[in-house]
N, C-alpha and C positions, 0 to 999 in steps of 0.2 A: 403028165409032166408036172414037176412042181417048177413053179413062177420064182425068179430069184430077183428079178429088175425089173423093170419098164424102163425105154426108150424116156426121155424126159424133151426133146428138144436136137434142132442141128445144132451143129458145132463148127463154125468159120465155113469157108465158100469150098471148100474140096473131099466133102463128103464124110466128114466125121460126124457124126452124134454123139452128144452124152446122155449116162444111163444112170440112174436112181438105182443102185444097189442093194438088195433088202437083205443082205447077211450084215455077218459082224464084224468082220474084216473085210474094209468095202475094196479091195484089190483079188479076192478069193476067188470072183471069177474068172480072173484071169490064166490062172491053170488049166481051162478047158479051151482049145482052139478053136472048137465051133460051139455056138450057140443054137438055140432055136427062138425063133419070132414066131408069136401068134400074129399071122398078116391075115385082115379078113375071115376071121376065127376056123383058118387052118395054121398049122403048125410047120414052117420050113426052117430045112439048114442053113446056116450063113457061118461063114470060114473069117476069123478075125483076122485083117493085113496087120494092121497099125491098132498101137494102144497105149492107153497112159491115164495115169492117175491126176484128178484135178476136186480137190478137194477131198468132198466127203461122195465127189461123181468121178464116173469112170467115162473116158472118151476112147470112141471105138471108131475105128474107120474099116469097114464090112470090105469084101471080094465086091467088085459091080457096082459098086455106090460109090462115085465120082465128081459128085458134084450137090449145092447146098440144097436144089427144087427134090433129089433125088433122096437125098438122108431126110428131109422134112415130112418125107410120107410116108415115113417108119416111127414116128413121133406117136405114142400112144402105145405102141405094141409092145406086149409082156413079153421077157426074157427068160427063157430053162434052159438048164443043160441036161 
């Protein structure tokens, strides 16, 4: 897997996070509907609901992640597609 992001932080109380982008066009990944997270140095899918662009970061709110205790423990994990 090549590494495109990392998780940087939650984002407000209903389970978005925002992501540290490492391309050149920081919206680029948004083209691909599922991503992968290294969670505990395995590699799973997660299906983007909700997205949007916020600066030079991208806010993603994942399937299953609901709420801010929930998105904060994805905070650290690398992003591939």
């Amino acid at each position: 897997m090549i590494v495109m992001g990392r998780v940087s932080a939650p984002f407000g109380v209903k389970g978005w996070v925002k992501v540290q982008p490492f391309t050149e066009e920081t919206d680029s990944l948004f083209r691909y509907p599922q991503w992968w997270l290294r969670e505990t140095g395995q590699w799973r899918s997660r299906t983007i609901e909700e997205k949007a662009v916020h600066g030079t970061s991208l806010l993603v709110r994942f399937a299953g992640i609901a709420d801010r205790d929930r998105a904060a423990s994805l905070k650290g994990q690398d992003v591939a597609i």
